[in-house]
VOPAGU-2260 file (C-alpha; in pm, 1 decimal, decimal comma):
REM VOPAGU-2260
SITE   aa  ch    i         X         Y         Z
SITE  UNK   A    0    3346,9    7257,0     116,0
SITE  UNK   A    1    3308,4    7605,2      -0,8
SITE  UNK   A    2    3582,9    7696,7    -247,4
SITE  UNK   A    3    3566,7    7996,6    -404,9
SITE  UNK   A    4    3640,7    7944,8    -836,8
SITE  UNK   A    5    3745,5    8207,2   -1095,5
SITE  UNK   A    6    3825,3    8207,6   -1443,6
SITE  UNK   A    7    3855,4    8392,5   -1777,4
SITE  UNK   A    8    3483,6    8326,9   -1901,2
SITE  UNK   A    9    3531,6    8270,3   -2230,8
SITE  UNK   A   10    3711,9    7933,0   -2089,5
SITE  UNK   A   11    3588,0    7668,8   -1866,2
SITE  UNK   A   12    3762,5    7372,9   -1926,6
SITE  UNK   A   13    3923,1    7229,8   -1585,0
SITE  UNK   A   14    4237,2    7175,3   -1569,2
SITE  UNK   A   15    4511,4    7096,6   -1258,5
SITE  UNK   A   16    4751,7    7326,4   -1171,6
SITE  UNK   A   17    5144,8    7354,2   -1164,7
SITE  UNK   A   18    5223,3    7556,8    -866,5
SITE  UNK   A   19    5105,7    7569,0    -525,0
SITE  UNK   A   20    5217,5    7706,1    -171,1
SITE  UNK   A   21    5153,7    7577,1     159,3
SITE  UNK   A   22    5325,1    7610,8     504,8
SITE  UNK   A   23    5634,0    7669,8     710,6
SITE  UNK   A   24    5929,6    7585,6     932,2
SITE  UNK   A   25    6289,8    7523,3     873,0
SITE  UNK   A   26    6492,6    7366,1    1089,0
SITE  UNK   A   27    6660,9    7084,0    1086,6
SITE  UNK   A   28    6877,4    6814,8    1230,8
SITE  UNK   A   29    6821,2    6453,7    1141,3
SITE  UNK   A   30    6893,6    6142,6    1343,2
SITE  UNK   A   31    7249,9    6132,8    1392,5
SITE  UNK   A   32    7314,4    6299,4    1065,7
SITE  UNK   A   33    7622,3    6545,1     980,0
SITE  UNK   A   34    7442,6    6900,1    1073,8
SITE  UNK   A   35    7432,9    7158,4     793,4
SITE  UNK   A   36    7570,3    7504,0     799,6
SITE  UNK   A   37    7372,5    7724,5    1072,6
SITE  UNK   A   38    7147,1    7951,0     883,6
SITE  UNK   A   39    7133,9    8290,6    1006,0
SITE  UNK   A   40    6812,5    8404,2    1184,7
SITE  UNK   A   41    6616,9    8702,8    1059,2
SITE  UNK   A   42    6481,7    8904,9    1325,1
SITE  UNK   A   43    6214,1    8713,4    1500,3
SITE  UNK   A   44    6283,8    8393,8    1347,2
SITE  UNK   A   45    6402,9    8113,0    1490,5
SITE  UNK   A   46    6667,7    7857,3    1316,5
SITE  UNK   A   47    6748,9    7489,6    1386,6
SITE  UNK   A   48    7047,1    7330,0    1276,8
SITE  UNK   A   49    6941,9    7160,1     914,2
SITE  UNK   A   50    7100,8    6813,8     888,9
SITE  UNK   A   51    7277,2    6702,0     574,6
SITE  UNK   A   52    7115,3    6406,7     445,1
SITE  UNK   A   53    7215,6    6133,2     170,4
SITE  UNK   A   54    7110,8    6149,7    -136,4
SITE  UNK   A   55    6799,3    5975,0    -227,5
SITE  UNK   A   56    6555,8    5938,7    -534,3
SITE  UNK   A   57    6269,1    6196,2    -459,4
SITE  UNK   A   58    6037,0    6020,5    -722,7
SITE  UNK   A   59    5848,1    5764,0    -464,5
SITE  UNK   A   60    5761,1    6106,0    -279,6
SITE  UNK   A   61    5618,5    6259,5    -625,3
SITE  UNK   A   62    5438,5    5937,6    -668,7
SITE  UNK   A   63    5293,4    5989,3    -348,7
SITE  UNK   A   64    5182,6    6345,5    -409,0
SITE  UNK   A   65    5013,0    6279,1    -784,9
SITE  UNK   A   66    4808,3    5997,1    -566,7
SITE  UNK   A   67    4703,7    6214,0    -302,4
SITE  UNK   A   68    4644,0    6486,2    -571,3
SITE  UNK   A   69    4427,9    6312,5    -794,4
SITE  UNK   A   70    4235,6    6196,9    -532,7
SITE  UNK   A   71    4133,9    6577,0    -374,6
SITE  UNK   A   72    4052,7    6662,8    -715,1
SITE  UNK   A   73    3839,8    6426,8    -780,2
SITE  UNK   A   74    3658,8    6458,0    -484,3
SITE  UNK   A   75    3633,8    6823,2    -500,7
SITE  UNK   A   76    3505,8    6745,6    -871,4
SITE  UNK   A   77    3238,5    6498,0    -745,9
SITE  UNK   A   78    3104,9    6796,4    -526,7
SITE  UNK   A   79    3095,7    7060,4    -826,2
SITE  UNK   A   80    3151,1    6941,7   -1156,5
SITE  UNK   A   81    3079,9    7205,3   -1370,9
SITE  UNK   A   82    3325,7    7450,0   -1192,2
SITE  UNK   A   83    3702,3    7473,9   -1278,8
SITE  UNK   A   84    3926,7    7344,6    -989,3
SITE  UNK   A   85    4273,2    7404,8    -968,7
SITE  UNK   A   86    4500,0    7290,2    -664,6
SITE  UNK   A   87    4865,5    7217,5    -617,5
SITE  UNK   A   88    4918,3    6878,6    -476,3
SITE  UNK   A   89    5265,9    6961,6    -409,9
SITE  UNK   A   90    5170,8    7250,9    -203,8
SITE  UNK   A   91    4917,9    7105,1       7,6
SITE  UNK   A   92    5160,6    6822,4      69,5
SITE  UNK   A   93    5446,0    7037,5     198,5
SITE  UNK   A   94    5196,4    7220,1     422,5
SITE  UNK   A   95    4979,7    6881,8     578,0
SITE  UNK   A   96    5401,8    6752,6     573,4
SITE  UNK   A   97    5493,5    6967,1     814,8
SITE  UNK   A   98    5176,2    6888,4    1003,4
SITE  UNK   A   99    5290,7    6517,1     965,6
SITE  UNK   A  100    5611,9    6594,0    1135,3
SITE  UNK   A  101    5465,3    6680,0    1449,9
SITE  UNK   A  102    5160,8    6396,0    1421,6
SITE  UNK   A  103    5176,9    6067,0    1629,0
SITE  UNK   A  104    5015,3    5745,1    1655,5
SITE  UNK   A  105    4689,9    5708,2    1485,9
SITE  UNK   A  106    4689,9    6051,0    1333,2
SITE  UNK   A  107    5079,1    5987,1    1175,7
SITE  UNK   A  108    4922,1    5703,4    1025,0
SITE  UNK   A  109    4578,6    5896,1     905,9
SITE  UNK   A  110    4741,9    6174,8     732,0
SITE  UNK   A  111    5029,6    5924,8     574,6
SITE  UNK   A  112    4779,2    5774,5     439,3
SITE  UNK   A  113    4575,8    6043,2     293,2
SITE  UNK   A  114    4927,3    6218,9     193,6
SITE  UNK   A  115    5024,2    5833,3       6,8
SITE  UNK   A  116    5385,6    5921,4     204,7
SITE  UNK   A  117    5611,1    5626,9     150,8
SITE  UNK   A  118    5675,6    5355,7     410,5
SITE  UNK   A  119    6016,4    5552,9     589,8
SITE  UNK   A  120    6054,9    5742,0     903,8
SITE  UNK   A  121    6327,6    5881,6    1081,7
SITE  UNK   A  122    6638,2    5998,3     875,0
SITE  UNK   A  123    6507,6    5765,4     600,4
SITE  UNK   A  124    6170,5    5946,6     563,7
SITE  UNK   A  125    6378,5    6299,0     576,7
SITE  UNK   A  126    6620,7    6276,4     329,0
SITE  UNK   A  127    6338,9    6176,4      59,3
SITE  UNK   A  128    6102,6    6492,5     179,4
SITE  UNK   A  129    6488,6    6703,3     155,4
SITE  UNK   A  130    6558,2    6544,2    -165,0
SITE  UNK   A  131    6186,3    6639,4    -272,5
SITE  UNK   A  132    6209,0    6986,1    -161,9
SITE  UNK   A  133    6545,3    7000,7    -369,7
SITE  UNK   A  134    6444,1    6885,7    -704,9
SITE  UNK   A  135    6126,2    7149,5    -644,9
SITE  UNK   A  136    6373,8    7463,2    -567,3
SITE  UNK   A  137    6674,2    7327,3    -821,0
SITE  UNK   A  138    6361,4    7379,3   -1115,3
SITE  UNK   A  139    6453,3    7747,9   -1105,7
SITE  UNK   A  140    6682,3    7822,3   -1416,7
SITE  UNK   A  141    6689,4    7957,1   -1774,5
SITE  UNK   A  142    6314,8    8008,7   -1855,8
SITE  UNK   A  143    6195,7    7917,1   -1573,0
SITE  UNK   A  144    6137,1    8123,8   -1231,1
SITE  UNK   A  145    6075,3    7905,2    -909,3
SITE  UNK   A  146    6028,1    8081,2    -589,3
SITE  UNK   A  147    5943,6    7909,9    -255,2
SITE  UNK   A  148    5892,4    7948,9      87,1
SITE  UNK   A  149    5814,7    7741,4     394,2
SITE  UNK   A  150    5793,1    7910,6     722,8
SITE  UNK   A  151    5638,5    7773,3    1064,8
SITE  UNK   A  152    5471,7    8036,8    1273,4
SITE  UNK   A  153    5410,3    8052,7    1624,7
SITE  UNK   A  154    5248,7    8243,9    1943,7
SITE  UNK   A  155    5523,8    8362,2    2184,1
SITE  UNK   A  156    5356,8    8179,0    2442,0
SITE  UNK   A  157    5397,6    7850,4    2286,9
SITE  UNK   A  158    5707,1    7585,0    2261,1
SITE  UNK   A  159    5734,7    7340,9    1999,8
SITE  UNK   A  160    5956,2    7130,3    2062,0
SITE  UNK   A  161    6377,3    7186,7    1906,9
SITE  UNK   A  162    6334,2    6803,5    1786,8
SITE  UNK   A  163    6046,1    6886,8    1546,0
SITE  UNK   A  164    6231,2    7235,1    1403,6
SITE  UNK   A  165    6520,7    7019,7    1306,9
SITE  UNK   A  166    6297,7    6791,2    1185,6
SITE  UNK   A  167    6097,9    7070,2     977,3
SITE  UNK   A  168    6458,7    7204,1     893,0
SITE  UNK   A  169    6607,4    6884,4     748,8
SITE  UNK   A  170    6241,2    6794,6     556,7
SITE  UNK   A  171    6156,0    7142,6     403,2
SITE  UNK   A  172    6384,5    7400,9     486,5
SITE  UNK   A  173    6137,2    7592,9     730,0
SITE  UNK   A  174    6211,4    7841,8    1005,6
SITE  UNK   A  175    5956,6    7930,2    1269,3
SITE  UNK   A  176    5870,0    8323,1    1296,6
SITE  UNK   A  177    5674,8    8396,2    1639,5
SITE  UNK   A  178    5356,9    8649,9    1570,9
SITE  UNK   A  179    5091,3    8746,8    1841,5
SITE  UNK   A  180    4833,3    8458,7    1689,4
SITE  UNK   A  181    4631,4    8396,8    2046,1
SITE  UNK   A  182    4624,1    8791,8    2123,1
SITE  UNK   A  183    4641,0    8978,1    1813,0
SITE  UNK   A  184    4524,6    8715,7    1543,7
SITE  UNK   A  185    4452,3    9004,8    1287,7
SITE  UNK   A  186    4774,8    9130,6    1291,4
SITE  UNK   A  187    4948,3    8787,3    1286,5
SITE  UNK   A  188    4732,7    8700,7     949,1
SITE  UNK   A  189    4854,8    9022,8     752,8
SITE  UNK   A  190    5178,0    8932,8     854,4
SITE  UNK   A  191    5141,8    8565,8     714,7
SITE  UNK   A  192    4963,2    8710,7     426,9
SITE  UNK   A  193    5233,4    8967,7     332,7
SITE  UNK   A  194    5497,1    8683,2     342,1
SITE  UNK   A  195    5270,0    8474,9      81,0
SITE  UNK   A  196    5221,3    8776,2    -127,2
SITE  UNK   A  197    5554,2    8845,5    -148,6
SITE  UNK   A  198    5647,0    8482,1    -236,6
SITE  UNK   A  199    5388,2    8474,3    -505,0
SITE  UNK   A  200    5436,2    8781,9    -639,2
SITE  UNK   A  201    5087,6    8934,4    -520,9
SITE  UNK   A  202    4894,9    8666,9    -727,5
SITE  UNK   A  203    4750,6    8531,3    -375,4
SITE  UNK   A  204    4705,1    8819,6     -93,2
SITE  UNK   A  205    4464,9    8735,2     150,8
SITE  UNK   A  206    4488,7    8350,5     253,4
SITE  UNK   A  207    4376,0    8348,7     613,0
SITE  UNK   A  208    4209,6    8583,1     777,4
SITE  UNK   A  209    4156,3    8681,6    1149,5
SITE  UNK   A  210    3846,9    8436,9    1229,8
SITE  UNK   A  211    4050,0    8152,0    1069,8
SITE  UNK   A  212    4357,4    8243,6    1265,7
SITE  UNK   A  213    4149,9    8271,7    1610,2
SITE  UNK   A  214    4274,2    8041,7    1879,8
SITE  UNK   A  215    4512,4    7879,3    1636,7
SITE  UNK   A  216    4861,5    7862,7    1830,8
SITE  UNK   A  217    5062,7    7749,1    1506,8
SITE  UNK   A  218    5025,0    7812,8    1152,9
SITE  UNK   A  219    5239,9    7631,9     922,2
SITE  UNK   A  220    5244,6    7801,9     541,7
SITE  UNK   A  221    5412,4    7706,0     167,2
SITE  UNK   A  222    5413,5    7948,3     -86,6
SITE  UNK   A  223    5499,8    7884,0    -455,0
SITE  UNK   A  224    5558,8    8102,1    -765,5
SITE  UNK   A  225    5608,9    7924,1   -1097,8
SITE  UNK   A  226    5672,6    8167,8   -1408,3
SITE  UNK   A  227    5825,2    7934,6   -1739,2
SITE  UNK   A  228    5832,2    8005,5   -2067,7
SITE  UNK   A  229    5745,5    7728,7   -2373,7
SITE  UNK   A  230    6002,6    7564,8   -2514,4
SITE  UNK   A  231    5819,6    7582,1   -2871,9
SITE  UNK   A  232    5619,0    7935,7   -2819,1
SITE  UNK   A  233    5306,4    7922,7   -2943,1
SITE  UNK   A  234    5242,6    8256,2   -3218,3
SITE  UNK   A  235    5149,6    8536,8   -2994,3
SITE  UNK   A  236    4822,1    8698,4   -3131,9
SITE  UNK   A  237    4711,4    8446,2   -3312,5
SITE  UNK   A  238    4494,1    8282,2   -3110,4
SITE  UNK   A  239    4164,4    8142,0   -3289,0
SITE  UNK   A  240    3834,3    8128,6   -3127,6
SITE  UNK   A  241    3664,5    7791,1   -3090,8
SITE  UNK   A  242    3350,3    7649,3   -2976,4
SITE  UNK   A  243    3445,3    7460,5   -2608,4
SITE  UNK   A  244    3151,3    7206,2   -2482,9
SITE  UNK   A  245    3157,0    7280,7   -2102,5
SITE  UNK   A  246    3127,9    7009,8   -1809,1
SITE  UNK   A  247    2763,6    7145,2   -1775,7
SITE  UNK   A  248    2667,3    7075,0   -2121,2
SITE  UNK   A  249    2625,6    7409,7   -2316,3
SITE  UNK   A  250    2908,3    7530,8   -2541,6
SITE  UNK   A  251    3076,6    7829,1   -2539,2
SITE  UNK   A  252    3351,9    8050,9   -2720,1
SITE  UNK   A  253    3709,2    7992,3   -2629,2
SITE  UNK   A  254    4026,0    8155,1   -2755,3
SITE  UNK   A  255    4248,8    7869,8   -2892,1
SITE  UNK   A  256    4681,9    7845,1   -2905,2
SITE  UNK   A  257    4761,1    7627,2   -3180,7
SITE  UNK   A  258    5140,4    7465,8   -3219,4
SITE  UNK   A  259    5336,3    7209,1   -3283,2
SITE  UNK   A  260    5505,7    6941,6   -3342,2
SITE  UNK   A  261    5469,0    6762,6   -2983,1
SITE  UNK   A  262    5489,8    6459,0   -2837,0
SITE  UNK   A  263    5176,0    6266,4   -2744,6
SITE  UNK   A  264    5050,1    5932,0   -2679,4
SITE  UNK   A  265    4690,7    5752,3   -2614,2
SITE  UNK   A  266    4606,5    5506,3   -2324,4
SITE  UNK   A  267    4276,3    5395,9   -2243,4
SITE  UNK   A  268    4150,9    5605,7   -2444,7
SITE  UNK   A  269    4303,2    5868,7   -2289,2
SITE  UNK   A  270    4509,8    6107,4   -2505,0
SITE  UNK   A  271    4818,1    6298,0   -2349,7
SITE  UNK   A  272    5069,9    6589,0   -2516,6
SITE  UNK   A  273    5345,1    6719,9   -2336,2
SITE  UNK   A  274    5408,8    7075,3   -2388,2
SITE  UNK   A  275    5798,9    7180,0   -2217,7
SITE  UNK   A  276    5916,7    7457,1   -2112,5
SITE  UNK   A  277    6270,7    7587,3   -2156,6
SITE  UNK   A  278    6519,1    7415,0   -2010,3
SITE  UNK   A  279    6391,7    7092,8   -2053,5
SITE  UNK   A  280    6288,2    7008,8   -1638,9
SITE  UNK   A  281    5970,9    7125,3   -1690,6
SITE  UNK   A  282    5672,2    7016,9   -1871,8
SITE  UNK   A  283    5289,6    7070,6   -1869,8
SITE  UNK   A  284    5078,6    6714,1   -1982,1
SITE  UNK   A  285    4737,2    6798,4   -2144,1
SITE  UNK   A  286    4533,9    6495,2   -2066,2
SITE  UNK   A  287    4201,4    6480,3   -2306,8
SITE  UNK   A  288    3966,7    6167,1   -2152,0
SITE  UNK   A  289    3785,7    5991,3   -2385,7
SITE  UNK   A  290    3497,0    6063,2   -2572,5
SITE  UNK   A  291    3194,4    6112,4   -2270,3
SITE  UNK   A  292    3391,0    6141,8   -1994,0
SITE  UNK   A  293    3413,7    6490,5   -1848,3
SITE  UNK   A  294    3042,7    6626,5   -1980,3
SITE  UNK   A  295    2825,9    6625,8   -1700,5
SITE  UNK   A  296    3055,0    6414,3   -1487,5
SITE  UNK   A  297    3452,6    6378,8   -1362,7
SITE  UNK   A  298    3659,8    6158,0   -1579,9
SITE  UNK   A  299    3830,5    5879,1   -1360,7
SITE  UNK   A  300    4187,9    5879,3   -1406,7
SITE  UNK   A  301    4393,3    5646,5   -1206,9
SITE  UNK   A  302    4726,7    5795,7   -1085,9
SITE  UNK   A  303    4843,4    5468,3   -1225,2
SITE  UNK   A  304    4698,1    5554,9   -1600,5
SITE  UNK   A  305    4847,1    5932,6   -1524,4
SITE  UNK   A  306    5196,3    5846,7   -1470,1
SITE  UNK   A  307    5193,2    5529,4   -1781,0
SITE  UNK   A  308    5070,4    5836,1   -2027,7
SITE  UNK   A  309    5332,7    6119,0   -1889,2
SITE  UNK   A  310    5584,7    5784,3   -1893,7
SITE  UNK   A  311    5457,3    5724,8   -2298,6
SITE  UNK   A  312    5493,0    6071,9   -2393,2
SITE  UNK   A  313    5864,0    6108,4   -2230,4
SITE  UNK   A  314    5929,5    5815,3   -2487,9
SITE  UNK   A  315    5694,3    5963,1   -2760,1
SITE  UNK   A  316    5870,8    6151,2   -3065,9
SITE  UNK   A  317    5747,7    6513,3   -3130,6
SITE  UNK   A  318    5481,8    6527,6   -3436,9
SITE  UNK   A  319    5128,6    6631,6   -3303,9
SITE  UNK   A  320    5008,9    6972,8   -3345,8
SITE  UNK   A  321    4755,6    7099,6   -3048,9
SITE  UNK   A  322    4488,2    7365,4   -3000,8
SITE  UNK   A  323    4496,0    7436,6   -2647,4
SITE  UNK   A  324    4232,9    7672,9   -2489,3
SITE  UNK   A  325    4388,8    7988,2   -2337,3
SITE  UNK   A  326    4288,1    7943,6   -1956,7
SITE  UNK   A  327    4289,0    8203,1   -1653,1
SITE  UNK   A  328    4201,3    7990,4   -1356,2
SITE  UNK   A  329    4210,8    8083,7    -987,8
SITE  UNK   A  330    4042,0    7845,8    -643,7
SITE  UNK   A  331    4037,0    7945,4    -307,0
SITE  UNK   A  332    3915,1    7679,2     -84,2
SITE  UNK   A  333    3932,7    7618,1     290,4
SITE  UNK   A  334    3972,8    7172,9     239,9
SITE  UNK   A  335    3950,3    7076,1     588,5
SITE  UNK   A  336    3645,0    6870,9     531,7
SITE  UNK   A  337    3763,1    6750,0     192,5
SITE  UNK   A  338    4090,6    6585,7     376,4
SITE  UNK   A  339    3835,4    6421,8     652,2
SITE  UNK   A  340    3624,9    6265,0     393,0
SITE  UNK   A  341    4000,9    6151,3     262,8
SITE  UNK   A  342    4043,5    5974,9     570,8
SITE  UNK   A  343    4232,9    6201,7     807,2
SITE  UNK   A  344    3926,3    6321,8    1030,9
SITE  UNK   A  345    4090,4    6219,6    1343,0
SITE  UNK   A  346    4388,3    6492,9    1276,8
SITE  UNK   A  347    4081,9    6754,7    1282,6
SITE  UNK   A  348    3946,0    6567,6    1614,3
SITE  UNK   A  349    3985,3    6590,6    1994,5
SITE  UNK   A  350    4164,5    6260,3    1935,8
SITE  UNK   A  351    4389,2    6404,3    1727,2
SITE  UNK   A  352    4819,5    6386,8    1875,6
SITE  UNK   A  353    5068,7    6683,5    1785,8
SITE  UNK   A  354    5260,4    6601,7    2049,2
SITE  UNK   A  355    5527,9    6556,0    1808,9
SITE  UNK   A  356    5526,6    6994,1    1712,9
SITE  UNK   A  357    5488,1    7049,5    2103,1
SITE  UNK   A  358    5351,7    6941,7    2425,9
SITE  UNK   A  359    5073,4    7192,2    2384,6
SITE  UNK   A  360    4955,5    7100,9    2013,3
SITE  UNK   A  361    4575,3    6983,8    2016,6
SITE  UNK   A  362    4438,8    6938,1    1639,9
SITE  UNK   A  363    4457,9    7102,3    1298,5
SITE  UNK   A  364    4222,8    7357,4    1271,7
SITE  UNK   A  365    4158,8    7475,7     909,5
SITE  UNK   A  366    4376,3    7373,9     584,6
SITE  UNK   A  367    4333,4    7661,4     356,1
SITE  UNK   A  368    4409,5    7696,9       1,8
SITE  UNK   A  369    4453,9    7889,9    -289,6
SITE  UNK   A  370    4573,6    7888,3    -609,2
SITE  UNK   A  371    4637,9    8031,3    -947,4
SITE  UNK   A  372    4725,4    7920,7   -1308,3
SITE  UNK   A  373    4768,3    8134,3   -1660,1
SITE  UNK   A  374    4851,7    7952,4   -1966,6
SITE  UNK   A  375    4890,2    8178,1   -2304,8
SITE  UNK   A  376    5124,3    8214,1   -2570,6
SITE  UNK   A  377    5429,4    8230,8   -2361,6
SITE  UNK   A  378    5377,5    8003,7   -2119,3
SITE  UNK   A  379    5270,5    7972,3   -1768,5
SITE  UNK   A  380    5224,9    8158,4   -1460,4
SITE  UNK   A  381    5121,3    8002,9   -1156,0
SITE  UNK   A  382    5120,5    8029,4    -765,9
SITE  UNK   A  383    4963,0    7851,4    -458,7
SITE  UNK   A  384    4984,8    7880,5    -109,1
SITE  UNK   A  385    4829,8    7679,2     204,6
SITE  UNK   A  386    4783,8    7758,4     560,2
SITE  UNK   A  387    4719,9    7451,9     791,9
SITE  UNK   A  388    4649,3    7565,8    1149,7
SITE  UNK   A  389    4710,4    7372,1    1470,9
SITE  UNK   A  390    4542,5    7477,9    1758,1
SITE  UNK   A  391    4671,9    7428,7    2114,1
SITE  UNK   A  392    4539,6    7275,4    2403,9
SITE  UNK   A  393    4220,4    7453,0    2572,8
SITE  UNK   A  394    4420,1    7704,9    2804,3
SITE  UNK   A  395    4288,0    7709,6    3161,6
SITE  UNK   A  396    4155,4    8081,2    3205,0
SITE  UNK   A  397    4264,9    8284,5    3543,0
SITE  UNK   A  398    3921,0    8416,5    3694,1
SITE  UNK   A  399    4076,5    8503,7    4010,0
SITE  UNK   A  400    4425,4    8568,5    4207,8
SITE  UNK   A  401    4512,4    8472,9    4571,9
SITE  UNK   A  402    4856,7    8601,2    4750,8
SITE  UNK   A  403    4977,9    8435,0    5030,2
SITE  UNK   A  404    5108,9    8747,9    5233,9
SITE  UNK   A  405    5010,6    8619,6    5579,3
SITE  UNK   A  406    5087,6    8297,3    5736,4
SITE  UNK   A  407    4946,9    7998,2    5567,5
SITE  UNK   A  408    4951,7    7609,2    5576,2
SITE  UNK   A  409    5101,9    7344,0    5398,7
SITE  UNK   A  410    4978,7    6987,6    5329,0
SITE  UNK   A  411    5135,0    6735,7    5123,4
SITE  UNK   A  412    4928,2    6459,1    5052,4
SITE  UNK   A  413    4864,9    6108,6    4877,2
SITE  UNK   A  414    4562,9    6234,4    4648,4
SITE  UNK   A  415    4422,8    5871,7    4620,3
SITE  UNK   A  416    4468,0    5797,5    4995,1
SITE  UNK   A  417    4458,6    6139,4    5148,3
SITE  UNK   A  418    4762,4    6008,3    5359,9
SITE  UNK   A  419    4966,7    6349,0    5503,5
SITE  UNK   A  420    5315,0    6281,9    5411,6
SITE  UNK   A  421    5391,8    6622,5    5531,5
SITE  UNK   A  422    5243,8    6906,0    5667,5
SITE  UNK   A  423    5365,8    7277,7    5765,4
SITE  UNK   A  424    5291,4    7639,1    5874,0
SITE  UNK   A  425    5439,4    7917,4    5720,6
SITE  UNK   A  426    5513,8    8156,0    5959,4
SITE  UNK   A  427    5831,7    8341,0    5835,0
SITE  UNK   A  428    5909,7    8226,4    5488,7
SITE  UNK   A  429    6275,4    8387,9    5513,8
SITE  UNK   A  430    6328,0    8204,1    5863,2
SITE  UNK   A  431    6464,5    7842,7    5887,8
């Protein structure tokens, strides 16, 4: 797989992280829906008309997304599990969503899967992905910054089709931006990468890169910047250093935040505390697994068991203190062959249908990912980002010209028979 990990050393302890980005496009009109506003076009970007959908409970799409999330970590645990991994499953699902948008037959149903995307389509299956996207952006508020972006981008030479930017519209709120990706793919990536930067506040810089971007005829990005502050602040400089038994065995020296009263609850042997954050949308679950799990291994932990413990500590009364390790964490990861073994290969395959994003649209080539998460006395800072690329159809290279300037001959015929159904000399064209 090949993700690159960082963290503070002193901590090691893996943990999942809050805030992701991942890919573009807004535009928008949904089956016979009332049409939004129009949204004014920067320069170079290009707007759909965003349809207005009813209201609908996002939470079977967050479902889906803590599935699909648990499941890449895991996996991505399995491979290394002694390093710190830290992803945003909402990122990565807004970026392979957009991707889903323009997907057909077997490779709709592949990436649904992998994605756990409720049974809906049509303008049922966009007004949950609008009402996900606004319950994500409605977060922002007292004590808590929220900054996103989704943006399609596109090679001039390529059309995707006005059906799937009003579909991208509706779903995410994503305009497409056209940058020179099939003739100047260096300059198209610091262009992609400045956007992300600026969305993230320069936490994540350099997501793709020319070699990832070359060939690729679409690139379809989510950026996310998360910045809250604790509800209950944990004692600025007074964090106590503790021993921490790592994944790999040996123990080291970790700097400790140590608060209270919270909320928690066991399951399983599981044990959960919610920590919120101001304004009382947001909260980060600790999860501890029992006693063995997690040394030398990855602890299993069932979406199902996941959402039962965040469930029990909604309903839990504060009155456990915590020592939480201060933690620095930061993955870059390119996850294309983490999402085959997930059971979308096909969308990565010459089988693979886009026909849905435009005529043109082959496969996706690369799903890159990064993100980063900072939790200390304050609170948390996070961001993510991911870049899916969809590459066109093999273009047929011109090796040579011919100009009819002379007189020539015409022949119109049945390919399978070789009947002539008509035939002609040009003599004159501009004569009768």
């Amino acid at each position: 797989m090949g993700y690159i990990n960082r963290a503070r050393p002193s901590v090691r302890r893996p943990l999942v992280g809050l805030a992701v980005a991942a890919v573009t496009a807004t535009l928008a009109v949904g089956c016979g829906s009332r049409p939004g506003p129009a949204l004014l076009a920067s320069p170079g970007q290009v707007r759909g008309a965003a349809a207005v959908e009813p209201a609908v409970s996002p939470r079977l799409y967050a479902s889906g997304d803590l599935r699909f999330g648990l499941s890449l970590l895991h996996l991505l645990c399995m491979r290394q599990p002694d390093q710190n991994i830290v992803l945003s499953p909402a990122s990565l699902a807004t970026g392979l969503g957009l991707a889903y948008l323009g997907a057909r037959g077997a490779t709709a149903r592949a990436i649904a899967t992998v994605l756990h995307l409720p049974a809906a389509s049509g303008a049922a299956l966009l007004a949950g992905l609008q009402a996900r996207e606004r319950a994500l952006r409605g977060l922002d508020g007292p004590g808590v910054t929220l900054a996103e972006t989704d943006q399609v981008w596109s090679d001039p030479t390529l059309i995707p089709l006005r059906s799937y930017l009003n579909a991208a519209a509706t779903g995410y709120g994503a305009g497409l931006r056209r940058v020179q990706l099939l003739t100047d793919p260096g300059a198209a990536a610091a262009q992609i990468n400045a956007a992300i930067a600026a969305t993230t506040r320069g936490l994540i810089r350099n997501l793709v890169s020319a070699p990832m971007l070359a060939g690729a005829g679409w690139v379809l990005t989510d950026a996310l910047y998360l910045k809250a502050s604790w509800a209950t602040p944990f004692t600025a400089g007074e964090e106590a250093p503790g021993p921490f038994r790592t994944a790999a065995g040996p123990a080291v020296r970790a700097q400790y935040l140590t608060g209270g009263p919270f909320a928690a609850a066991t399951m399983d042997g599981w044990t959960a505390v919610s920590l919120p954050y101001r304004g009382g949308r947001l909260a980060m679950d600790a999860l501890l697994p029992p006693a063995g799990q997690g040394s030398g291994g990855c602890p299993d932990a069932p979406a199902t068991l996941v959402s039962s413990l965040s469930a029990s500590v909604d309903g839990s009364a504060a009155g456990t203190a915590v020592s939480l390790p201060e933690v620095d964490l930061s993955t870059q990861a390119d996850l294309s062959s983490a999402l085959g073994r997930l059971g979308m290969s096909i969308a990565f395959s010459p089988a693979a249908d886009f026909t849905g994003l435009s005529p043109q649209a082959q496969s996706i080539g690369t799903v890159a990912h990064a993100a980063t998460l900072r939790v200390d006395a304050q609170g948390t800072v996070a961001s993510a980002a991911t870049a899916v690329t969809v590459m066109p159809m093999a273009l047929r290279m011109i090796t040579s010209q011919v100009t009819f300037d002379r007189p020539y001959l015409l022949l119109v015929t049945d390919t399978q028979t070789s009947e002539p159904l008509f035939l002609a000399w040009v003599a004159d064209p501009d004569s009768p």
